[in-house]
Steps between C-alpha positions, in 0.01 A plus 500: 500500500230412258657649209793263599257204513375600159870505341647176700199314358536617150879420502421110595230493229718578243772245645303228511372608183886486351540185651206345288656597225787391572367134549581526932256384749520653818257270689802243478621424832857426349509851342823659629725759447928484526599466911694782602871411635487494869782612829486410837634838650865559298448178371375394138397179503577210193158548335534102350511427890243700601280431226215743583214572329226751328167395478197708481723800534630356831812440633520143667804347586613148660448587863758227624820598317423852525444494863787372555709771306283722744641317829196311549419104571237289375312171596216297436234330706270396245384760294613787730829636404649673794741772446756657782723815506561826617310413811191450315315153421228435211286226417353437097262249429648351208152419383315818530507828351791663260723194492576291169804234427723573237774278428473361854527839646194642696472847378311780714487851401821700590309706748368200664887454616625879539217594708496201766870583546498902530676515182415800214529481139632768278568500123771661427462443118234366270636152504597460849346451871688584786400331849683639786467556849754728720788254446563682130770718484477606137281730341285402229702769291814318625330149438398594158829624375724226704255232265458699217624262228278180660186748516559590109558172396163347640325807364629391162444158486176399285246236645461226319096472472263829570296419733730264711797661570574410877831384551414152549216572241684240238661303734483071519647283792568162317584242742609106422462250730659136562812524361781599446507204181747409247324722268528848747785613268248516185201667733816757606587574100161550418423739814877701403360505142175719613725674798266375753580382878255198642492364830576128555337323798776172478496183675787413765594176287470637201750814566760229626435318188529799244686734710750565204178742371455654824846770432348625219157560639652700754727731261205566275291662776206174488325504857564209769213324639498180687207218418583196743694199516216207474224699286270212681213631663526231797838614599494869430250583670495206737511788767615825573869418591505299176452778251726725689762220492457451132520841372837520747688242411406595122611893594849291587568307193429860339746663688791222459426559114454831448626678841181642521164472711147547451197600654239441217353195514213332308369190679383201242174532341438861676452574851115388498351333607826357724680747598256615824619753749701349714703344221499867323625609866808282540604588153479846501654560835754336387513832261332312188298642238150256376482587128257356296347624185220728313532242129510177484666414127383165594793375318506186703184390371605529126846400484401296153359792369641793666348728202149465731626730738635769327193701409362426867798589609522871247102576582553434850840771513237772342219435746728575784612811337124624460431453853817637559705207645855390465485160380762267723468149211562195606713240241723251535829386402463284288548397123178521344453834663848639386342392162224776515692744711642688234129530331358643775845729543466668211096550488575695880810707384279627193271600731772707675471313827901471703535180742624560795613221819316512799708613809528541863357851524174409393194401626396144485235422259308185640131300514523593892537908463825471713680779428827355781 
């Protein structure tokens, strides 16, 4: 056993020697390695839905959308997420312990999840983590080979950055608010030049208005958010019932132009300091989702000189990334913001970073921590 000491120890000197040299700090808490793919029994799960994580050679994953590929519920009270399945119930204080946001996702370490729920992980290959309880049928022989060419292809694929190679490692969630505008169909060109998908938090009026845009959005993948009808603080959040009834009757005049619904909604000027529990209770048992956001391009402020945010907004991307944080920015649609866009575009795809909409599946990101 000592002699085994002896060795293990000498093997990490010389790694963390190598990794001197080769200019890597390992005291970084955003130093991680490629996440493996990842099935739910004879499942394999979409690994851009998923969107887990390694970090400090750990495993964490989004504990919401995973549990719910693994039958189980979740809800919040607060900071206590409380999930339900298999005849078992857990509680996580979303504020204590192993438990970071990523991209509006709270991530927890896969065991964290597998163990509450009587689930066991194997890894069938070097690139893959298999959770499964007695409901899987396959093998993981039979699992590797029936995924074989999915399991190869990850294994091939090249991260973009050493050293931050999660999947959502060079991910962005651009979002837009108050329009759409006459000018949407420029902000669309410039976000089809740079293949990236936003997410547009629109104004009831303003969809009726410009709803000739509103097709096109749709076809090109862009995420649907809803924003109001008034955008006055007196009537918005003049109670409750009023906010619900905003963000409703703007989900309608959504749906008569696009045929589609939405449950991501972004309340004017952020949910604080207005948007107190009982008005974040009536909207999200309604089966709404509070998002608000991590950078502020402040974009408002500088609309005659919108060339003042773009280095805030740049510097503010990378400090995120160091501590390991999606950044969710907040712009608007607007013309001297369209003006910069493609600026700011082309600094982020340099950096290899992919922009992606914000969905459904995800877990709110929000100044109250509620994850509903």
């Amino acid at each position: 056993m000592k002699l085994f000491k002896v060795k293990w120890m000498a093997v990490c000197l010389m790694a963390i020697c190598c990794l001197g040299l080769l200019g890597i700090h390992t005291n970084t808490a955003g130093a991680q390695a490629k996440a493996p793919l990842l099935g739910v029994n004879d499942v394999l799960l979409d690994s851009n839905t998923v969107q887990s994580v390694m970090k400090n050679d750990k495993l964490y994953v989004p504990v919401v959308i995973l549990g719910q590929k693994m039958g189980i519920s979740a809800s919040t009270s607060g900071s206590i997420l409380t999930l339900t399945g298999h005849n078992r119930s857990f509680s996580l204080n979303l504020t204590e312990g192993d438990v970071f946001e990523r991209g509006g996702r709270t991530m927890v370490p896969v065991h964290t999840l597998t163990d509450a729920f009587g689930f066991a992980i194997t890894t069938p290959s070097s690139n893959l983590y298999r959770i499964q309880n007695a409901n899987a049928s396959l093998s993981d022989a039979q699992f590797v080979n029936k995924f074989a060419a999915n399991i190869k292809q990850h294994a091939t694929v090249k991260p973009s950055n050493p050293g931050n190679t999660g999947s959502s490692s060079r991910t962005i969630y651009l979002s837009f608010d108050d329009g759409p505008t006459a000018h949407t169909s420029q902000l669309l060109d410039i976000l089809d030049k740079y293949n990236a998908k936003a997410t547009f938090f629109m104004l009831g009026p303003e969809i009726r208005q410009h709803s000739a845009v509103m097709k096109r959005m749709v076809e090109e993948g862009h995420g649907l958010g809803l924003h109001g009808m008034s955008h006055e603080v007196k009537k918005i959040y003049a109670s409750p019932a009023a906010a619900l009834a905003e963000m409703n009757q703007d989900n309608e005049i959504l749906f008569q132009a696009t045929g589609k619904r939405t449950s991501l909604i972004r309340t004017p000027y952020g949910s604080k300091p207005y948007l107190k529990k009982a008005y974040r209770d009536q909207l999200t048992g309604a089966g709404y989702h509070i998002w608000d956001w991590n950078i502020d391009s402040n974009d408002w402020r500088y609309t005659k000189n919108p060339e003042h945010f773009v280095k805030t907004v740049l510097s503010d991307i990378q400090r995120l990334k160091k501590q390991g944080r999606t950044p969710v920015v907040l712009m608007h649609d607007k013309p001297s913001t369209i003006k910069v866009l493609p600026q700011i575009m082309a600094a982020l795809r340099k950096e290899g970073y992919s922009f992606e909409p914000l969905n459904n599946n995800m877990t709110p990101l929000n100044f109250w921590n509620d994850h509903r």
